[in-house]
C-alpha positions in Angstrom: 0.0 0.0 0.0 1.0 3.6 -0.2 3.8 4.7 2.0 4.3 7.8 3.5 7.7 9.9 2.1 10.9 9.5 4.4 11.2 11.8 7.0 13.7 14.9 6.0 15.9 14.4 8.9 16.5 11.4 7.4 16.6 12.2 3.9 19.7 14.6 5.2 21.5 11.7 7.1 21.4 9.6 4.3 22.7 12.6 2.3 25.3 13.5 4.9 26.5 9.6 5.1 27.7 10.3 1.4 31.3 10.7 3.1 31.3 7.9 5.4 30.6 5.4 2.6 31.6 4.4 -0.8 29.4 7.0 -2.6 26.9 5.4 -5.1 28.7 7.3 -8.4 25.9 5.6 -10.6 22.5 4.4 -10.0 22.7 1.4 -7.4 22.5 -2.0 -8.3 19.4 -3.8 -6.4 18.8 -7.3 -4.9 15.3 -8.6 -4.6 14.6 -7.1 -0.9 12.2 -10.1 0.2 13.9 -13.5 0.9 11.0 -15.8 -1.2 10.6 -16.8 -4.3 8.2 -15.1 -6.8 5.8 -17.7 -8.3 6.1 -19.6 -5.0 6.2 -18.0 -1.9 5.4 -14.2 -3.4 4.4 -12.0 -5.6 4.5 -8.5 -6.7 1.0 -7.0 -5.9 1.9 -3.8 -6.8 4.1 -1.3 -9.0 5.1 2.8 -9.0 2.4 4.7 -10.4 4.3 6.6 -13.6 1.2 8.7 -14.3 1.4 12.1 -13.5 -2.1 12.8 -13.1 -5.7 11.5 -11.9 -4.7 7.9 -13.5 -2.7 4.9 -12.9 0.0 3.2 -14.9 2.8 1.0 -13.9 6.0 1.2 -16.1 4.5 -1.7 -18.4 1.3 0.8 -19.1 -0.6 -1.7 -17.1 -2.6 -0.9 -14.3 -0.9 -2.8 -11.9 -0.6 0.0 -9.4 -3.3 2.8 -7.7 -3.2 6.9 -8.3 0.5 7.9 -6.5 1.6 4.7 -5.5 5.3 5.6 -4.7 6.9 1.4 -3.9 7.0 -2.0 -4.9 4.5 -3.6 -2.9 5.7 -7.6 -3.0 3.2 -9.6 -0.9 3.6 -13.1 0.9 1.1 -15.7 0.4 -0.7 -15.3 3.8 -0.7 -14.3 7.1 0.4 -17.7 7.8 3.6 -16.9 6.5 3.8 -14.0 8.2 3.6 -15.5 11.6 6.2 -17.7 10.9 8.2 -15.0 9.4 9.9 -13.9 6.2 13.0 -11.9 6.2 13.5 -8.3 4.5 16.8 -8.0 3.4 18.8 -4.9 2.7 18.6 -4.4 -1.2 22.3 -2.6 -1.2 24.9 -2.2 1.1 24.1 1.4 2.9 23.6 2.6 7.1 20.3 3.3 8.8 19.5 6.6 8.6 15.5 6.0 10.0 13.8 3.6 12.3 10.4 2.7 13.0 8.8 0.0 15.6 5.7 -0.5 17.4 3.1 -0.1 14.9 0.9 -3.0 15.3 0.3 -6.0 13.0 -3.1 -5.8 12.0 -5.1 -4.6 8.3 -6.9 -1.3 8.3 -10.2 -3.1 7.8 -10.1 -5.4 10.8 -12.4 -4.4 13.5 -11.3 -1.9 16.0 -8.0 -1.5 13.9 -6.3 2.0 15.3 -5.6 5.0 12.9 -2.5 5.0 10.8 -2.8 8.5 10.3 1.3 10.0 10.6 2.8 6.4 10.2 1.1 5.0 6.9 4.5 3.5 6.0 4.2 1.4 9.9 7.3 0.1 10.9 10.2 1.1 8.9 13.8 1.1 8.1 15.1 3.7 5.7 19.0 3.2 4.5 21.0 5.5 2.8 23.4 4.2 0.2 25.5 7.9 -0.4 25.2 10.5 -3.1 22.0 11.1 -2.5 20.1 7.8 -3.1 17.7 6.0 0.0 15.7 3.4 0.1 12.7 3.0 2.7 11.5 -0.5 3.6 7.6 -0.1 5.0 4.8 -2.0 6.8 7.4 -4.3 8.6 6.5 -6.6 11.5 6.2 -4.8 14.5 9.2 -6.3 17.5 11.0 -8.0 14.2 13.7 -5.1 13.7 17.2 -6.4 13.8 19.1 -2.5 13.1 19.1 0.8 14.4 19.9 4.1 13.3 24.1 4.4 12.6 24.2 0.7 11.4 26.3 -0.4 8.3 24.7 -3.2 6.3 26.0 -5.0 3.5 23.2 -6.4 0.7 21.5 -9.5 1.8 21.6 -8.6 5.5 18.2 -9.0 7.0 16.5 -6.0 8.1 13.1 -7.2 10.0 10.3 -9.7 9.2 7.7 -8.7 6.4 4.9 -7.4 8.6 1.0 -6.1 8.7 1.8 -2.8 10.1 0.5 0.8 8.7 -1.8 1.7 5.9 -2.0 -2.0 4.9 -4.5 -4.9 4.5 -2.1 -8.1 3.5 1.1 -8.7 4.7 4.1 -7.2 2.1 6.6 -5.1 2.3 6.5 -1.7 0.6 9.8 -0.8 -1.4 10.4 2.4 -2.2 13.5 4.2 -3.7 14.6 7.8 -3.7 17.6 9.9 -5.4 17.8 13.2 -4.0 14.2 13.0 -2.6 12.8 12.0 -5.9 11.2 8.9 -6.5 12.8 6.8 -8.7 10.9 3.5 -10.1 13.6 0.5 -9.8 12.1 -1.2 -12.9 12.8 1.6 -15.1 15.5 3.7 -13.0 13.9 6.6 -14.4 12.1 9.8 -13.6 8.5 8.6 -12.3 6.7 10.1 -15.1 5.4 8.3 -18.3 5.1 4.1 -18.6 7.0 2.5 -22.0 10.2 1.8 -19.7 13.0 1.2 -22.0 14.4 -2.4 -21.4 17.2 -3.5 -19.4 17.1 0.2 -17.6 16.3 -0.8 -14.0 18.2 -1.1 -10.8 18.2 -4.8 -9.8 20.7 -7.4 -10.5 20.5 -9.3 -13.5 18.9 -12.7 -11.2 16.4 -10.0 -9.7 15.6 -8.9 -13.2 15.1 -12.5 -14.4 13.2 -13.3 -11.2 11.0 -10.6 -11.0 9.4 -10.4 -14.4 6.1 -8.3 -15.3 2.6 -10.4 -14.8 -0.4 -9.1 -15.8 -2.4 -11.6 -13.4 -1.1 -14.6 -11.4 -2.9 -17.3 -9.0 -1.7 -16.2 -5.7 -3.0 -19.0 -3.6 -5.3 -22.6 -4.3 -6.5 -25.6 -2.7 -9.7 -27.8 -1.5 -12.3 -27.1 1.2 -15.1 -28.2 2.4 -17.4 -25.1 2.3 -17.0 -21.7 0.1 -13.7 -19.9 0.8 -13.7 -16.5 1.6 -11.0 -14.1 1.1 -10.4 -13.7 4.9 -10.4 -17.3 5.5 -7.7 -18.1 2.6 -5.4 -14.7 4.1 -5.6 -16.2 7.9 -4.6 -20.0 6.1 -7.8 -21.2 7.6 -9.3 -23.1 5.0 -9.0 -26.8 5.5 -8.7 -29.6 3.7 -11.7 -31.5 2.9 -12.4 -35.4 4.5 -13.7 -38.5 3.5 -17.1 -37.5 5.6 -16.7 -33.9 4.4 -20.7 -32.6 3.1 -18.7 -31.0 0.1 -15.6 -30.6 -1.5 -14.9 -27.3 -2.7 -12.0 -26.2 -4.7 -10.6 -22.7 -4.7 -8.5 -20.0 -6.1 -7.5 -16.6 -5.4 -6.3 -14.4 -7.8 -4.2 -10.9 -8.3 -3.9 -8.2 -11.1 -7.0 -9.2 -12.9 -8.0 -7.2 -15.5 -11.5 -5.4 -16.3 -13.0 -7.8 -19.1 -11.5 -10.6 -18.1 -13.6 -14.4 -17.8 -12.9 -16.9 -15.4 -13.2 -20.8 -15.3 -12.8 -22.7 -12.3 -13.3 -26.5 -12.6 -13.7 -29.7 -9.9 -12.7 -33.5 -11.3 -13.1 -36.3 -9.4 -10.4 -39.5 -8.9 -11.8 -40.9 -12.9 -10.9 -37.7 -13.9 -14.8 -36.7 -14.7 -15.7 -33.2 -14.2 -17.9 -33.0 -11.0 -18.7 -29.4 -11.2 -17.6 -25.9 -12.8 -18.4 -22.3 -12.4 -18.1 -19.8 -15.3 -17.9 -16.0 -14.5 -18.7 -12.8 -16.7 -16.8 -11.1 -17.7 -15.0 -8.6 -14.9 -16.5 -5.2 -15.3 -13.6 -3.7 -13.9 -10.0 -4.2 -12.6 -9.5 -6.1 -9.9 -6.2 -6.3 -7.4 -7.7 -9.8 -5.6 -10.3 -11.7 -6.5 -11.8 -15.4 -5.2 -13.5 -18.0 -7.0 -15.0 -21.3 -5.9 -16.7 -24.2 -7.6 -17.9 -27.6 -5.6 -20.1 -30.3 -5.4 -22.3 -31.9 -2.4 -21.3 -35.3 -1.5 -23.0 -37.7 -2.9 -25.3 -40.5 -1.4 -22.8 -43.1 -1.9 -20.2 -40.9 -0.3 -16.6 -39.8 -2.3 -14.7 -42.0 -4.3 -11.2 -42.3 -3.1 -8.6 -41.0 -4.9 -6.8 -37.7 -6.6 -9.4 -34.7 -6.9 -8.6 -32.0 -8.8 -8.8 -28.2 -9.9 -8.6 -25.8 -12.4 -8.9 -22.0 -13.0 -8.1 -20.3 -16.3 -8.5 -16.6 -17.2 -9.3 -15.6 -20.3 -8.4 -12.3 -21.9 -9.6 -11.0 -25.2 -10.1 -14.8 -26.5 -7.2 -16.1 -25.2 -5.8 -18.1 -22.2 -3.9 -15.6 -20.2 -3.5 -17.5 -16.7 -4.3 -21.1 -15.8 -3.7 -22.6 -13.0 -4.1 -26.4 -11.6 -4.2 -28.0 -8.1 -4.4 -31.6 -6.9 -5.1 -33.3 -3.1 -5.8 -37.2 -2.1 -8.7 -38.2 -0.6 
């Protein structure tokens, strides 16, 4: 989610720390700041909004981002994850220039959740790397911060644990890079104005680079209940697996970065590899940054067959297949 902007007493530390370090003398070169794997373990839910006015773009001209989104928001799989705790790792070598804990873990939308207002950003660690350039790290776990302010860190070196805290309603951590207090968009390493980013022009590493390709939609999570899954139940990792005395087996997936126009397909087979039931959506009237789908079938009188159960989702984008996905469990 949107962070706020660093703090200028720590814009001029990281300026001032210029002489104490080897001065960045060209634009740095980034690690992947999340220790996962994109595809598995992650994804990036969000990108820099490069459109100068009422509108969003990322630097692909997608609308993979929201009106002034100044980070990288990548986002774990579930709050599951979260408790057991995924590091955030200093993207370049740099010190601490700005600290933040003590901002609770909890989404915006939860019940009784306290204003953000003045700490949107929630638990933070902002690093300058000299000449100029600072990077903040946002919405980190609250008690999980391994620095402090004066700190050297090399790249690699875990910061905190990805964390639930500030303007935020997933657990992710909000990346955001600055050169002389102007945001700079590390997939294009360019001024944040305009999409059309010209290849091979941003920050990261070349395995970053290759790691961290552009998706216009991905499955983020899927599996097999026993009743509809909701949103809430799939981000807490409380949906579980279906039994042999289960009244229905349900299969689900959870998408991100759907597009408006999209159709959806999500499909149950049963152990003879029969379809037992399938749910076909209109088409999306708008944009969507999560959605859920479900499809399932009551148990039958004779009870379920043992064996392997499957699922399927595809999206499909002006006629063709532009995500699919597919899931298996025993029974």
């Amino acid at each position: 989610m949107r962070a706020s902007l660093v703090a200028a007493v720590a814009i001029a530390a990281a300026l001032g720390s210029a002489g104490a370090l080897h001065a960045q003398t060209e634009a740095p070169k980034l690690r992947f700041p999340v220790a996962c794997e994109i595809g598995k373990t992650c994804e990036i839910q969000h990108y820099v909004d490069r459109d100068p006015g009422p509108a969003a773009l990322d630097y692909r001209c997608g609308h993979r981002t929201y009106n002034k989104h100044d980070g990288v928001d990548i986002r774990i799989l579930d709050m599951a994850a979260q408790r057991a705790g995924v590091d955030v790792v200093a993207a370049a070598a740099g010190r601490v220039v700005a600290v933040r804990d003590g901002v609770q873990d909890i989404s915006v939308h939860a019940p009784g959740a306290p204003s953000v207002v003045g700490h949107e950003c929630g638990n933070r660690v902002g690093i300058g790397l000299g000449n100029g350039w600072i990077i903040d790290y946002c919405h980190l776990a609250q008690g999980s911060l391994k620095v402090k302010v004066g700190d050297t860190v090399a790249a690699g070196q875990p910061l905190a644990h990805v964390g639930l805290s500030g303007d935020t309603e997933f657990p992710h951590l909000h990346f955001s890079v600055r050169h002389n207090n102007a945001l700079v968009d590390p997939f294009s390493a360019s001024a944040v104005e305009g999409c059309a980013a010209t290849p091979g022009a941003a920050l990261w590493i070349p395995a970053t680079a290759a790691q961290a390709t552009y998706k216009r939609g991905v499955v983020l999570n899927s599996g097999f209940g026993a009743e509809v899954a909701s949103n809430a139940a799939v981000e807490e990792h409380g949906v579980a697996a279906p039994t042999g005395a289960a009244p229905a087996i349900v299969a689900y997936a959870r998408m991100i970065g759907l597009e408006s126009g999209d159709g959806i397909e999500i499909t149950l087979t049963g152990p003879d590899g029969k379809t037992l039931a399938t749910n076909t959506l209109p088409p999306l009237p708008r944009d969507q940054d999560q959605y859920i789908v479900n499809v399932g079938r009551k148990r039958p009188p004779q009870g379920w067959a043992h064996g392997v159960y499957g699922g399927v989702v595809t999206v499909r984008r002006a006629g063709a297949v532009a995500i699919t996905q597919r899931w298996q469990m025993t029974l």
